[in-house]
C-alpha positions as CSV (number, residue, x, y, z in Angstrom):
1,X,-38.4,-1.0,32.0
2,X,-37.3,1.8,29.9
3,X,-35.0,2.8,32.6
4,X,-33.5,-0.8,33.2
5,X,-32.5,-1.3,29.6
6,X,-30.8,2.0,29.5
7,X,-29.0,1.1,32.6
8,X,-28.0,-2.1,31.6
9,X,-27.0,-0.9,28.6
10,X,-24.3,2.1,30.0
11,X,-22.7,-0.9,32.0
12,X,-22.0,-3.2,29.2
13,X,-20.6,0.1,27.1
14,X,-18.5,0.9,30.8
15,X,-17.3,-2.8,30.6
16,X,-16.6,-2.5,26.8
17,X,-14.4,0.3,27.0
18,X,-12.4,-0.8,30.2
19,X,-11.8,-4.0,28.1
20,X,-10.9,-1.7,25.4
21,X,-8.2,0.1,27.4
22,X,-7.2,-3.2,29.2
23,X,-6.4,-4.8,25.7
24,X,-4.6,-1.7,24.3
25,X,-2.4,-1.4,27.2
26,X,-1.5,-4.8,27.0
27,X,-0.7,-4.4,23.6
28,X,1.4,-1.4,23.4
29,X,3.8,-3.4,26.7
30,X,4.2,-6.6,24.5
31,X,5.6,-4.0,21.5
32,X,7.6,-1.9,23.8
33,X,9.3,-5.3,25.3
34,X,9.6,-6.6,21.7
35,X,10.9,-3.5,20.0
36,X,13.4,-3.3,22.9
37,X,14.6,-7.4,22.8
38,X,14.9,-6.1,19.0
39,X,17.2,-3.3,19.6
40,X,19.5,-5.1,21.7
41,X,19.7,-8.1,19.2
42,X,20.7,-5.6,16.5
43,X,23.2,-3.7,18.9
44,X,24.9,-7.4,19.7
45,X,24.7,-8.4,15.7
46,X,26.3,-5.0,14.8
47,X,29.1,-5.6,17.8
48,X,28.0,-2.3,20.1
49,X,27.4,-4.8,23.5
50,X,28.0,-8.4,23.9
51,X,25.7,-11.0,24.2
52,X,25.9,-10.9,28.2
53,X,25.0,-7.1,28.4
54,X,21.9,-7.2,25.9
55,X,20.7,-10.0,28.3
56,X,21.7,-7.4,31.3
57,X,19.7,-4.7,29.9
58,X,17.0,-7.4,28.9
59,X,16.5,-8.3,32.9
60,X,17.2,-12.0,32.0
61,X,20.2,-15.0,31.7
62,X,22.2,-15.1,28.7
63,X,20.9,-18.4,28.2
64,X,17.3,-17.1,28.2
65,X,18.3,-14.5,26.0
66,X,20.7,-16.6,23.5
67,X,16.9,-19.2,23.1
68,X,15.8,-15.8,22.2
69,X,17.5,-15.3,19.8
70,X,17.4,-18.9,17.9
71,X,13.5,-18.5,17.7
């Protein structure tokens, strides 16, 4: 029994720390996309690239990337 419960136990720490990882990597894509959309709105507001190339570099329409920016 002894044997089971440690058993049982090392998978639900496995499955903890996958989730863990899972979640983390998740997180640090969402702030490299949003620190990114952020640098290109401040390089169109300062007057470096127009709207149309921030949406180039962004991988999306200028009209996707104009409803962006009103939000």
């Amino acid at each position: 029994m002894k044997v089971e419960y440690m058993t049982f136990y090392m998978e639900l720490r496995r499955r903890e720390e996958k989730g863990r990882a899972e979640g983390l990597a998740e997180g640090e894509a969402k702030g490299t996309a949003k620190g990114r959309w952020m640098t290109l709105m401040e390089l169109v507001h300062d007057g470096v690239i127009t709207m149309k190339e921030a949406a180039k570099r962004a991988g999306m329409t200028e009209e996707a990337f104009r409803k962006l920016t009103t939000h």
